[in-house]
Structures are given as structure tokens and as C-alpha cells.
PDB file of N, CA, C and O in Angstrom:
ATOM      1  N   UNK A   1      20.553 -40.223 -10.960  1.00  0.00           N
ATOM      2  CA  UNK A   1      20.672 -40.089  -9.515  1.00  0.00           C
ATOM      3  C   UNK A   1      19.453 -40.729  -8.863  1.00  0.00           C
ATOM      4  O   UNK A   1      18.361 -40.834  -9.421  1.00  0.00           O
ATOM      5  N   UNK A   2      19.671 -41.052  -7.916  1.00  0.00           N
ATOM      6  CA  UNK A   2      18.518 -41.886  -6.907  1.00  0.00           C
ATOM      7  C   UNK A   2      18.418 -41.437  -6.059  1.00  0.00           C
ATOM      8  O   UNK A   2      19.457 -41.208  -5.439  1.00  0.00           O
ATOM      9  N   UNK A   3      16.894 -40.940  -5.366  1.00  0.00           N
ATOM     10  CA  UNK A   3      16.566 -40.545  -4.123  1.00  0.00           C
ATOM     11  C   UNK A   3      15.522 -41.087  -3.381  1.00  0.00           C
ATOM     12  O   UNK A   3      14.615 -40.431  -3.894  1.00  0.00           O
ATOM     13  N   UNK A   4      15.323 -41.339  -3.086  1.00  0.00           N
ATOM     14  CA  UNK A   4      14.069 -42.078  -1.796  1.00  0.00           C
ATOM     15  C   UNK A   4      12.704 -40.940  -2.162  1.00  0.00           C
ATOM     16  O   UNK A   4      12.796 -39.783  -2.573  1.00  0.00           O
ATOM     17  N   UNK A   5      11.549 -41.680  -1.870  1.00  0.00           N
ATOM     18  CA  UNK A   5      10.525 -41.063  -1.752  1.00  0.00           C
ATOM     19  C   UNK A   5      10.567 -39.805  -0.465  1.00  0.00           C
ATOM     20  O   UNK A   5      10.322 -38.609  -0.621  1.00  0.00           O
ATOM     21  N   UNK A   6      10.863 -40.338   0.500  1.00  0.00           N
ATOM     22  CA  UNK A   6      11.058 -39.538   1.366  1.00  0.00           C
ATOM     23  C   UNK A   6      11.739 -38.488   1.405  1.00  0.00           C
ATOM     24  O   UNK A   6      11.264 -37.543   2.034  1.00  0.00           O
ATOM     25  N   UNK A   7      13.168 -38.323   0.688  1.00  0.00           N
ATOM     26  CA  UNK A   7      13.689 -37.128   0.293  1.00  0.00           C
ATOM     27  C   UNK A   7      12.825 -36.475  -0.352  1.00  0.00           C
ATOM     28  O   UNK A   7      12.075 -35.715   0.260  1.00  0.00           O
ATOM     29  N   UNK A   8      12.737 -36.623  -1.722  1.00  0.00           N
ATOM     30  CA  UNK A   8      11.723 -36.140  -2.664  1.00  0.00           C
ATOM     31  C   UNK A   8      10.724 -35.114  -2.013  1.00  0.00           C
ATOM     32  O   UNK A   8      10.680 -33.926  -2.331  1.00  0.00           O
ATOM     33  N   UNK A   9       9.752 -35.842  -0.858  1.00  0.00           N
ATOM     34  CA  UNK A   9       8.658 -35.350  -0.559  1.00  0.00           C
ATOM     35  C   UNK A   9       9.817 -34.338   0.467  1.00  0.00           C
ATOM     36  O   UNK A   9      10.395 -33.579  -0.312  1.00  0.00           O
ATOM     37  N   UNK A  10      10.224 -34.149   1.667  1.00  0.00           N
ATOM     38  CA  UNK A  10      11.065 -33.233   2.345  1.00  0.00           C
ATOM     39  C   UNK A  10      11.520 -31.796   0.987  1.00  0.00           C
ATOM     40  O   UNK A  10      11.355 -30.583   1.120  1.00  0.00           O
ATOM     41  N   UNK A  11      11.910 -32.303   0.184  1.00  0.00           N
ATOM     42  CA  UNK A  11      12.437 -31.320  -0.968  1.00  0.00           C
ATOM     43  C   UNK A  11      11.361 -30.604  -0.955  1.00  0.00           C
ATOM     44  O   UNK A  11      11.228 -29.505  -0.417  1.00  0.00           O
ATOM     45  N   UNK A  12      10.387 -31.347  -1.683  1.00  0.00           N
ATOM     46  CA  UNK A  12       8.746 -30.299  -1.875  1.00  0.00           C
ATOM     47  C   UNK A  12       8.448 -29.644  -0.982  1.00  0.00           C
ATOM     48  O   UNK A  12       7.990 -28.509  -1.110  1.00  0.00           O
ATOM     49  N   UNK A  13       8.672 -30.308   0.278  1.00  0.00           N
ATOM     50  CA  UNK A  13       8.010 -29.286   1.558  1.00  0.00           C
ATOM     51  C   UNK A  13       8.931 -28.256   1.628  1.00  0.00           C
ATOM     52  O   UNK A  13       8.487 -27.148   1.930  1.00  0.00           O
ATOM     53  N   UNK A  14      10.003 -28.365   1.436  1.00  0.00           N
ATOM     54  CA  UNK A  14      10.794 -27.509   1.637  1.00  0.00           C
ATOM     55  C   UNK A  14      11.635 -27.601   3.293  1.00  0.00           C
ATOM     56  O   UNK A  14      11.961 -26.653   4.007  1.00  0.00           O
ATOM     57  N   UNK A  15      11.806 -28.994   3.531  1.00  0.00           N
ATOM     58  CA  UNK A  15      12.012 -29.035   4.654  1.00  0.00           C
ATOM     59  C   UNK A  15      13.551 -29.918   4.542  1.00  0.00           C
ATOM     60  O   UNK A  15      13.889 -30.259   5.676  1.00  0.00           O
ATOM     61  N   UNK A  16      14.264 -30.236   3.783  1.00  0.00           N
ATOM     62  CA  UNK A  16      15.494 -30.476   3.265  1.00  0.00           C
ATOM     63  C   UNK A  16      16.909 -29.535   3.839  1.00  0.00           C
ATOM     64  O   UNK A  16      16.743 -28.315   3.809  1.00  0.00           O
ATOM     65  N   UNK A  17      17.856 -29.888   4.195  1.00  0.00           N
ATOM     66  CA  UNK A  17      18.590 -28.786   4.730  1.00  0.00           C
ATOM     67  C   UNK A  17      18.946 -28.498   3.217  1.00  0.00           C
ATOM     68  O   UNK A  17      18.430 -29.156   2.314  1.00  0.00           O
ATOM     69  N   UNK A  18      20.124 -27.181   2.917  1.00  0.00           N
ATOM     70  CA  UNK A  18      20.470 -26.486   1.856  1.00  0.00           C
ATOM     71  C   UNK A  18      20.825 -27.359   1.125  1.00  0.00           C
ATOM     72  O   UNK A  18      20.110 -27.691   0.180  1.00  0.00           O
ATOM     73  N   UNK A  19      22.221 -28.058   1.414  1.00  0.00           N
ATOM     74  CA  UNK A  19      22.901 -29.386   0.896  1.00  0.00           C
ATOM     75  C   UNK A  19      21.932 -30.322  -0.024  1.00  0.00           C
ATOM     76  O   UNK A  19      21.941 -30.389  -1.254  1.00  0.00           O
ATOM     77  N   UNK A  20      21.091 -31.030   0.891  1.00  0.00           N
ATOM     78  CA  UNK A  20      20.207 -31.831   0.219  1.00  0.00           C
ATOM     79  C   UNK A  20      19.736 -31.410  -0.470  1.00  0.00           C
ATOM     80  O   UNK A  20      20.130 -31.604  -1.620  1.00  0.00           O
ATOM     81  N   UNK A  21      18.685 -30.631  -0.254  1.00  0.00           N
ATOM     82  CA  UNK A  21      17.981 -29.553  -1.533  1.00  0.00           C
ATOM     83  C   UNK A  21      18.996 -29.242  -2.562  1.00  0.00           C
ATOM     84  O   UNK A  21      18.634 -29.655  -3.663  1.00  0.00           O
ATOM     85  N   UNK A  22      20.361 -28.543  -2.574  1.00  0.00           N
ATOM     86  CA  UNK A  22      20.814 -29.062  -3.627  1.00  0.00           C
ATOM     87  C   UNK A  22      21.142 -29.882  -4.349  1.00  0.00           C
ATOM     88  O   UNK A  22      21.236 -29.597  -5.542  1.00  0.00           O
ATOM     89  N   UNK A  23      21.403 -31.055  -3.943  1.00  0.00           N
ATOM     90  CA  UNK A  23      21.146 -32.276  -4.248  1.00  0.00           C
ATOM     91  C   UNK A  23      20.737 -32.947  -5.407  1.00  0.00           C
ATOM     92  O   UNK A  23      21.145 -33.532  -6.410  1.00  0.00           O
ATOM     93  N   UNK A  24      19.308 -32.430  -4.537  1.00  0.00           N
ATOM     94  CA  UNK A  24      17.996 -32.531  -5.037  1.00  0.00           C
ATOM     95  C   UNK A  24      17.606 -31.775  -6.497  1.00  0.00           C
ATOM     96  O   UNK A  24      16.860 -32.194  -7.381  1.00  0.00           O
ATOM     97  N   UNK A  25      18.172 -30.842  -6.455  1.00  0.00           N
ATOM     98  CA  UNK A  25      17.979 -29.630  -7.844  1.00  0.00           C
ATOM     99  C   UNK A  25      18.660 -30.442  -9.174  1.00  0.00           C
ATOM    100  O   UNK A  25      18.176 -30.573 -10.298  1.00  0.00           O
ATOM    101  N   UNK A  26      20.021 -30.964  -8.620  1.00  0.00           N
ATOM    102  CA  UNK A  26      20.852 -30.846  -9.663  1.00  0.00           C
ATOM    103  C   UNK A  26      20.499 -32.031  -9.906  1.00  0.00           C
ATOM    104  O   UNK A  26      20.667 -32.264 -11.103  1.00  0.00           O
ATOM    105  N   UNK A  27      19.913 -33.271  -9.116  1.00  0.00           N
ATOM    106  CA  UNK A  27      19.594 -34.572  -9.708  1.00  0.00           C
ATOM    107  C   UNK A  27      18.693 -34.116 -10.720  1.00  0.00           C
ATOM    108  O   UNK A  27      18.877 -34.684 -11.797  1.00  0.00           O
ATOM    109  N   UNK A  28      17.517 -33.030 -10.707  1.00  0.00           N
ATOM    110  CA  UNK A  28      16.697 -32.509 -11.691  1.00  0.00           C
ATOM    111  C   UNK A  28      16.942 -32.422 -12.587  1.00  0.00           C
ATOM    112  O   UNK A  28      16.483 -33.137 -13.478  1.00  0.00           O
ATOM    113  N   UNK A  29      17.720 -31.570 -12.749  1.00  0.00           N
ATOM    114  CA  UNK A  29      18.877 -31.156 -13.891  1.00  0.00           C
ATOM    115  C   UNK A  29      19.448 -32.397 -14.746  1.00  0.00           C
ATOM    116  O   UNK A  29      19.401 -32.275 -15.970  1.00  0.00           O
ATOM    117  N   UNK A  30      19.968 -33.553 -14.216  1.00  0.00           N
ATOM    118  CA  UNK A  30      20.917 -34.387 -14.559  1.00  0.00           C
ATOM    119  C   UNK A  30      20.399 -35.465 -15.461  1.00  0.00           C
ATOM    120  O   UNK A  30      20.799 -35.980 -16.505  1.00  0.00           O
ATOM    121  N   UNK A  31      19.026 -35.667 -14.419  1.00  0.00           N
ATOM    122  CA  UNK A  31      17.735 -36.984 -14.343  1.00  0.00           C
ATOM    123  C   UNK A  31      16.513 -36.707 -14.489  1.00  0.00           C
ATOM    124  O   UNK A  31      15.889 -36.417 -13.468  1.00  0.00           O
ATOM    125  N   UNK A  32      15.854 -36.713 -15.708  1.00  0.00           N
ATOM    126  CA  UNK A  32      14.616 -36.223 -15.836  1.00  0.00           C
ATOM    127  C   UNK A  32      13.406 -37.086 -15.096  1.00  0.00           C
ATOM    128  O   UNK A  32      12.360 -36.552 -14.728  1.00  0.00           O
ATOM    129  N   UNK A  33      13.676 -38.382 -14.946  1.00  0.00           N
ATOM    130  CA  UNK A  33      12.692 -39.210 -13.817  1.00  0.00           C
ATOM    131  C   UNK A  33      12.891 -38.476 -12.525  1.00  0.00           C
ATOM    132  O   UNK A  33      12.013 -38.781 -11.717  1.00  0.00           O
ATOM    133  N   UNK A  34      13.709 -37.658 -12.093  1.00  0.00           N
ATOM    134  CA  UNK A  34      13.658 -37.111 -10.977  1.00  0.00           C
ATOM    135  C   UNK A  34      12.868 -36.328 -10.970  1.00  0.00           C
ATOM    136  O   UNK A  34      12.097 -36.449 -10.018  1.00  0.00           O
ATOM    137  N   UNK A  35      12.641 -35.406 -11.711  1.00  0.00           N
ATOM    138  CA  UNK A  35      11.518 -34.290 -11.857  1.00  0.00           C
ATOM    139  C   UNK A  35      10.051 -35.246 -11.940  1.00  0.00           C
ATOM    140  O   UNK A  35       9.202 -34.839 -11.146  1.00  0.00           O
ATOM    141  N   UNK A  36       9.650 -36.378 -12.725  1.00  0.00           N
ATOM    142  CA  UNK A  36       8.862 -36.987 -13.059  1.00  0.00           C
ATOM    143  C   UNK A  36       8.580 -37.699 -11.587  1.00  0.00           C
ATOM    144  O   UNK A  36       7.415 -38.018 -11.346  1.00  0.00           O
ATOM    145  N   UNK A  37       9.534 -37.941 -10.664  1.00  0.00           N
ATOM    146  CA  UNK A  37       8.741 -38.432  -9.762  1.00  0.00           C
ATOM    147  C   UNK A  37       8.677 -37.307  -8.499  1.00  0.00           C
ATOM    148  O   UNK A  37       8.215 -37.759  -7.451  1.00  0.00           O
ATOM    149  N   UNK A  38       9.003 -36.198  -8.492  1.00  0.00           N
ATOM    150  CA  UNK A  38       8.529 -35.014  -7.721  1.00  0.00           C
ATOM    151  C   UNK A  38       7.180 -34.686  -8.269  1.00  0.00           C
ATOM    152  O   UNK A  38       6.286 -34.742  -7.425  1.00  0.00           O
ATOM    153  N   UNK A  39       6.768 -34.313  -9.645  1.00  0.00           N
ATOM    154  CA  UNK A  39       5.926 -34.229  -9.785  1.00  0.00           C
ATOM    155  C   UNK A  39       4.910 -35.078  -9.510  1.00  0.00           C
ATOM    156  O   UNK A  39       3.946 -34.550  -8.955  1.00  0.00           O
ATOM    157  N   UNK A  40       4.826 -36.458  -9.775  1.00  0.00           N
ATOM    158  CA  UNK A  40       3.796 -37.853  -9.318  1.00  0.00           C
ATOM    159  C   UNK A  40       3.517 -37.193  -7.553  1.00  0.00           C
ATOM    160  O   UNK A  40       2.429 -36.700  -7.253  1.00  0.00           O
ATOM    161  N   UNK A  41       4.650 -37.296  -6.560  1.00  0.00           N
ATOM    162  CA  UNK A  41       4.747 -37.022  -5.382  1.00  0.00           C
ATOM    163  C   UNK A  41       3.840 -35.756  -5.022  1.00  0.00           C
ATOM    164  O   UNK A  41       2.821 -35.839  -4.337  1.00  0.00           O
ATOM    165  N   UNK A  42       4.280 -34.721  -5.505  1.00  0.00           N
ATOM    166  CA  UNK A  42       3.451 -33.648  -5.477  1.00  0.00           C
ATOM    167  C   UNK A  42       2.388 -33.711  -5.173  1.00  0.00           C
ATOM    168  O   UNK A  42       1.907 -33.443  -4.073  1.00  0.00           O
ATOM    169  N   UNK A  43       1.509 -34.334  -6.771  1.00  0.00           N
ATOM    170  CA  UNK A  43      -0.065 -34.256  -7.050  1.00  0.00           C
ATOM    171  C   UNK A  43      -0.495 -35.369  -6.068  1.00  0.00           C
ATOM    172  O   UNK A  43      -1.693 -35.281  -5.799  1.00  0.00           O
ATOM    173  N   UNK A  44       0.157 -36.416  -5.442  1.00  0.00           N
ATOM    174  CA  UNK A  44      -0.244 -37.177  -4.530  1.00  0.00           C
ATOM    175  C   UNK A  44      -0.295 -36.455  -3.114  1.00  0.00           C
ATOM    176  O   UNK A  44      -1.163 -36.691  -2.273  1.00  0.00           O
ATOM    177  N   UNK A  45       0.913 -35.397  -2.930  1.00  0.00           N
ATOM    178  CA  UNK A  45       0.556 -34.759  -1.855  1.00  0.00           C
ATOM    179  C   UNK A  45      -0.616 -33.733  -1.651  1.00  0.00           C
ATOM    180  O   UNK A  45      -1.170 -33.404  -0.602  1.00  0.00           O
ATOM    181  N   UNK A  46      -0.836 -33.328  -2.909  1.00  0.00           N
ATOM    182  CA  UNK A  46      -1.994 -32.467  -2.994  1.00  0.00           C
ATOM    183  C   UNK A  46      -3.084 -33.358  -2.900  1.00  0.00           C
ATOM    184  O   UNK A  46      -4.087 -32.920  -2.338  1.00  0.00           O
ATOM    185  N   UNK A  47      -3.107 -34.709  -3.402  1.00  0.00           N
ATOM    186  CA  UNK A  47      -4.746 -34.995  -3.316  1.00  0.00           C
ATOM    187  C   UNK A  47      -4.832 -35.759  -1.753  1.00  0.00           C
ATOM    188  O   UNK A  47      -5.860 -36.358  -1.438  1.00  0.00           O
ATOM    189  N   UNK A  48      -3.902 -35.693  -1.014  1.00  0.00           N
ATOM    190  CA  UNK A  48      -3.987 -36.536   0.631  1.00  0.00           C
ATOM    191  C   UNK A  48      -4.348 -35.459   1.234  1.00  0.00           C
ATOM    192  O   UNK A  48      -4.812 -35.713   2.346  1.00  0.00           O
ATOM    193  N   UNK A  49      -4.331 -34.029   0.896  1.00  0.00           N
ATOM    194  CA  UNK A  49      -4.101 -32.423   1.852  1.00  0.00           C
ATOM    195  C   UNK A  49      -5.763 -32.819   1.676  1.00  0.00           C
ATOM    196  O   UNK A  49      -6.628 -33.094   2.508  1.00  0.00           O
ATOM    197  N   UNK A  50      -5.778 -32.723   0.353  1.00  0.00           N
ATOM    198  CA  UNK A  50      -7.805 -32.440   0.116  1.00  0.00           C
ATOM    199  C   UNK A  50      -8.309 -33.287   0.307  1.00  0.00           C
ATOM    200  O   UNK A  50      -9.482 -32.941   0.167  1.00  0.00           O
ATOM    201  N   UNK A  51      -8.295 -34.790   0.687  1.00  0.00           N
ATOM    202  CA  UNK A  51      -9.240 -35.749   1.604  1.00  0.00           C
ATOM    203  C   UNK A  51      -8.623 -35.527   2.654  1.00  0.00           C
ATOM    204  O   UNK A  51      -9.276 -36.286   3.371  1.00  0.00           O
ATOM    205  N   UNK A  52      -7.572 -34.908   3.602  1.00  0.00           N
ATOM    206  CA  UNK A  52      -7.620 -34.566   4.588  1.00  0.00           C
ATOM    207  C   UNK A  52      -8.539 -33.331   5.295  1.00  0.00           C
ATOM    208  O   UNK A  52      -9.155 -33.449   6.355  1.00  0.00           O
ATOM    209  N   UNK A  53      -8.497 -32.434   4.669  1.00  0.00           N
ATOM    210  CA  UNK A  53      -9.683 -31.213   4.629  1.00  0.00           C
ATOM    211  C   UNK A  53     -11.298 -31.723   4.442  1.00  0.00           C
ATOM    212  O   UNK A  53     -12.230 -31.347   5.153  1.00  0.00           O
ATOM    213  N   UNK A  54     -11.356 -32.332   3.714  1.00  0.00           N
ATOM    214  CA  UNK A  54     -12.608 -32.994   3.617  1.00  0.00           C
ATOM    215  C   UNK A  54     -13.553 -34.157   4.456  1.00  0.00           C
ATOM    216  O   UNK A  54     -14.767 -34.326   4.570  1.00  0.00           O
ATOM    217  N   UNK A  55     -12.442 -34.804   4.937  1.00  0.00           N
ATOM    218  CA  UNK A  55     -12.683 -35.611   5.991  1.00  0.00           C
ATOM    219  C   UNK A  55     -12.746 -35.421   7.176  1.00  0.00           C
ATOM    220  O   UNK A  55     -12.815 -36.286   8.049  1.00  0.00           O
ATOM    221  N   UNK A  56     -12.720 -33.865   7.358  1.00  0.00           N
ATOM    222  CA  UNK A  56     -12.019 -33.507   8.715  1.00  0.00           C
ATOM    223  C   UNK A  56     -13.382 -33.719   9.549  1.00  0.00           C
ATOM    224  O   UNK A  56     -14.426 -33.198   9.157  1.00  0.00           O
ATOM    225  N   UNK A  57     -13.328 -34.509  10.719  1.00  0.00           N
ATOM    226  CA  UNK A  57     -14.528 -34.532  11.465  1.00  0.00           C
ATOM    227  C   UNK A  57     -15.213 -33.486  11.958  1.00  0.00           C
ATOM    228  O   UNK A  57     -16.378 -33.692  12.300  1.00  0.00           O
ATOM    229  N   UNK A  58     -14.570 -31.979  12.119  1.00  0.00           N
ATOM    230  CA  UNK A  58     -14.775 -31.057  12.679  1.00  0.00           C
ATOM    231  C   UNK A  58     -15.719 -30.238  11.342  1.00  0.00           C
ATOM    232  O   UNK A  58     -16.140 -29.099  11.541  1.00  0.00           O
ATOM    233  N   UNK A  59     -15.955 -30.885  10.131  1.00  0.00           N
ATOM    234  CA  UNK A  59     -16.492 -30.061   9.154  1.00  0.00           C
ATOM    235  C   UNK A  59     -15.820 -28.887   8.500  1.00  0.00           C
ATOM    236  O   UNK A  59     -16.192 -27.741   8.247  1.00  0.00           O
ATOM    237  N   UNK A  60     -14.465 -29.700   8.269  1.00  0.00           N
ATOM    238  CA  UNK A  60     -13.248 -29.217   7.102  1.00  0.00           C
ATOM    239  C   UNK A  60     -12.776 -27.561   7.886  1.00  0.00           C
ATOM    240  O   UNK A  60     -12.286 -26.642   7.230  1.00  0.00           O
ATOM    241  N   UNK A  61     -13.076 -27.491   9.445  1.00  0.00           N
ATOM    242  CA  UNK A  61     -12.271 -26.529   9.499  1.00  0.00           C
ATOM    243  C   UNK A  61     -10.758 -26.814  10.595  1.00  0.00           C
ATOM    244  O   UNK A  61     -10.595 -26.513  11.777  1.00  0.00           O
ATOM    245  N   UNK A  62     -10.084 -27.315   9.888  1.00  0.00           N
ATOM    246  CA  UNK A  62      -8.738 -27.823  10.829  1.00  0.00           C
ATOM    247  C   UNK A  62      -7.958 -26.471  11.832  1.00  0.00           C
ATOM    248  O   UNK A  62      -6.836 -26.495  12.336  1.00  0.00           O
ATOM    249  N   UNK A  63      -8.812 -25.544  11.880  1.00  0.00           N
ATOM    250  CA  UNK A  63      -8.397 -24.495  12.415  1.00  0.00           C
ATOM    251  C   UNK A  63      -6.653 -24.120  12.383  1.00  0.00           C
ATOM    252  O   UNK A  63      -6.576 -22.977  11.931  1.00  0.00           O
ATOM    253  N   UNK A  64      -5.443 -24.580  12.649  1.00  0.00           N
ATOM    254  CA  UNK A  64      -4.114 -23.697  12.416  1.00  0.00           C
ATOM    255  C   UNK A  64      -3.920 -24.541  11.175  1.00  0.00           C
ATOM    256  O   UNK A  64      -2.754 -24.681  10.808  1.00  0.00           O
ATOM    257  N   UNK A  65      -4.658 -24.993  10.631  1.00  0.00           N
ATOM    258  CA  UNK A  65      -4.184 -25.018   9.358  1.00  0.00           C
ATOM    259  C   UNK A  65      -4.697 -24.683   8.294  1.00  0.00           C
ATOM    260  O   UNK A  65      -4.409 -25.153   7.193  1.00  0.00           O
ATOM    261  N   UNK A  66      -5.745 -23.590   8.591  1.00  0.00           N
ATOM    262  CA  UNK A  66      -6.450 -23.095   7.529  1.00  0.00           C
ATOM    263  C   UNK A  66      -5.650 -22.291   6.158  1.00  0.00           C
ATOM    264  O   UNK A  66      -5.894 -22.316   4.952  1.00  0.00           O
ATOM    265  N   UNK A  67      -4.738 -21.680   6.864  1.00  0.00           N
ATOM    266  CA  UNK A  67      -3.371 -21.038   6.599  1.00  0.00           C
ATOM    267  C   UNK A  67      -2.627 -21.292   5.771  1.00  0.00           C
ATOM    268  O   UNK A  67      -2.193 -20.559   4.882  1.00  0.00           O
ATOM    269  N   UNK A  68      -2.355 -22.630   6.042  1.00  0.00           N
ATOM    270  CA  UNK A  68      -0.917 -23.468   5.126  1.00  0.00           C
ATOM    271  C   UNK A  68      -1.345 -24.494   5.125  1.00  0.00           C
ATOM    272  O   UNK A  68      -2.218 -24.953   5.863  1.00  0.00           O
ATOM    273  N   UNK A  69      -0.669 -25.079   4.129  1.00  0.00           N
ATOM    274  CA  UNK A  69      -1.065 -26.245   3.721  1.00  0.00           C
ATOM    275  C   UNK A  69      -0.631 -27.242   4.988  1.00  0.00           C
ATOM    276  O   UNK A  69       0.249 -26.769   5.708  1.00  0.00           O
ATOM    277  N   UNK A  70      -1.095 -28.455   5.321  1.00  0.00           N
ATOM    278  CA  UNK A  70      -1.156 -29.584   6.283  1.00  0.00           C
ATOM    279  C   UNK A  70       0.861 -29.767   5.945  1.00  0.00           C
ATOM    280  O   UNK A  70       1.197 -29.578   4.776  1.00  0.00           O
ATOM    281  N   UNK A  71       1.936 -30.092   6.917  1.00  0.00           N
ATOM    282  CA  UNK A  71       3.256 -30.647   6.653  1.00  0.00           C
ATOM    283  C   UNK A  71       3.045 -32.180   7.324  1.00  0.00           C
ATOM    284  O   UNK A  71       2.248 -32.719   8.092  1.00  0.00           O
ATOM    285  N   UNK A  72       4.341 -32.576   6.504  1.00  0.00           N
ATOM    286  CA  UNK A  72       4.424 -34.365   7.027  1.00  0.00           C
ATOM    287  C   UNK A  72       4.078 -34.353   7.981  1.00  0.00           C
ATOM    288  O   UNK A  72       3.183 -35.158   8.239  1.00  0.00           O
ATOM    289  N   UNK A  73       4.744 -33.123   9.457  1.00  0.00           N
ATOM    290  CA  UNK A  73       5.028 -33.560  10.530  1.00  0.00           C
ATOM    291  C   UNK A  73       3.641 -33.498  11.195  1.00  0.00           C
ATOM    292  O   UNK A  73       3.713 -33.784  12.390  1.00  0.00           O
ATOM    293  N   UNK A  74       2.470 -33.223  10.792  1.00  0.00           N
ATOM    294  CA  UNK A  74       1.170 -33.434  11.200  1.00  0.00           C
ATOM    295  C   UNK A  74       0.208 -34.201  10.406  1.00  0.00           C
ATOM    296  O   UNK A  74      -1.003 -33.982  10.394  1.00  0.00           O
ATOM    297  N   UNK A  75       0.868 -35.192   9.686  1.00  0.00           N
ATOM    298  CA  UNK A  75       0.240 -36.394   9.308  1.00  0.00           C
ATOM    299  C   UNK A  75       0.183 -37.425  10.254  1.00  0.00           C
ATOM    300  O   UNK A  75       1.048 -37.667  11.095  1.00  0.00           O
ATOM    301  N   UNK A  76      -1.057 -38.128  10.051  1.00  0.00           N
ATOM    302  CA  UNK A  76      -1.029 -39.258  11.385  1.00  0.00           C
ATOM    303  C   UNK A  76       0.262 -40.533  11.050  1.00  0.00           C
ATOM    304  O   UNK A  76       0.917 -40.593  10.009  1.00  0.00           O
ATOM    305  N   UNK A  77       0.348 -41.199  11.890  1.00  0.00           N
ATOM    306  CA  UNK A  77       1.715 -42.193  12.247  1.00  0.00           C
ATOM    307  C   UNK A  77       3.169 -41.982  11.817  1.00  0.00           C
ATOM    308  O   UNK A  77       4.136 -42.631  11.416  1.00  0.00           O
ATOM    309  N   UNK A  78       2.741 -40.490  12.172  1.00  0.00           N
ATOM    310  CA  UNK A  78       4.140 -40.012  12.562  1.00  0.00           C
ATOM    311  C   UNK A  78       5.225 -40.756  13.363  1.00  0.00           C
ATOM    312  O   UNK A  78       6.371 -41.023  13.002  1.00  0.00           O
ATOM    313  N   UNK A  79       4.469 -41.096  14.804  1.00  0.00           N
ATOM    314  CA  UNK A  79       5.750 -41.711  15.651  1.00  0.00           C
ATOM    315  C   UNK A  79       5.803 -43.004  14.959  1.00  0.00           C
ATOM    316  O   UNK A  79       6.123 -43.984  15.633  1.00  0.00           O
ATOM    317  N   UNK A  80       5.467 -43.189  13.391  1.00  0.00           N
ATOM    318  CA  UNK A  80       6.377 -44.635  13.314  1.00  0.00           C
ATOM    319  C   UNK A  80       7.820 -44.911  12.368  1.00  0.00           C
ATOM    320  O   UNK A  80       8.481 -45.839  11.901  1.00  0.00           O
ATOM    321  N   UNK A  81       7.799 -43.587  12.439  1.00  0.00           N
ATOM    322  CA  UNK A  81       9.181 -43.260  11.929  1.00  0.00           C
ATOM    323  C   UNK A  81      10.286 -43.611  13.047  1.00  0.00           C
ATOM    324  O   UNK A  81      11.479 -43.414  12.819  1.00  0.00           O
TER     325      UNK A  81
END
């Protein structure tokens, strides 16, 4: 099964409607590069969260996001979707 990076990463966030997310599961299941590239995706999303925290000009305290982790939808160039 084939999915776009962009699905992939929506899946992880958990921001996928039900459908897709299932989808998404059973390509797991089916296609083991699917799991292999959620995981790659993942640890890439984890290491953009922590030079985002680190870089933060304010001295790593992003204040409402101390909480939860950073989502796509507050990554910069957003509107170039």
C-alpha cells in the first residue's frame, strides 16, 4: 500500500479522520515499509519538536506548548499548503 508522507505524519498526530487512520493501520499490517516509514517520520518529528524547543528565541519556553507536544498546524509555512 502507498501513502504520502503527509498522511503518514497526520496518522502519528493523530489527526487523520477514523477511515484514514484505518487505512493507515491495516496498510501496517499488510506492508511492513509502512511501519518502517512511520517510524523514520516519527523520530524526524521528534527531532524538529527538540530544535524547535531549543531554538526558541524566548529561551525554550514556548509557553501553550509546554504541555503537548508542538502539531503540524503550528509549524511555520503553514499557509503554503
Amino acid at each position: 500500500m502507498r501513502f504520502s508522507d503527509t498522511t503518514l505524519m497526520l496518522f502519528h498526530d493523530g489527526e487523520l479522520d477514523a477511515e484514514a487512520a484505518r487505512r493507515v493501520r491495516v496498510g501496517r499490517l499488510v506492508d511492513r515499509s509502512v511501519g518502517a516509514r512511520l517510524d523514520a517520520l516519527a523520530e524526524l518529528g521528534d527531532a524538529v519538536r527538540a530544535w524547535a524547543l531549543r531554538s526558541d528565541p524566548r529561551g525554550g519556553k514556548l509557553g501553550r506548548f509546554r504541555s503537548r507536544s508542538l502539531r503540524r498546524d503550528d509549524a511555520p509555512g503553514r499557509g503554503d499548503r
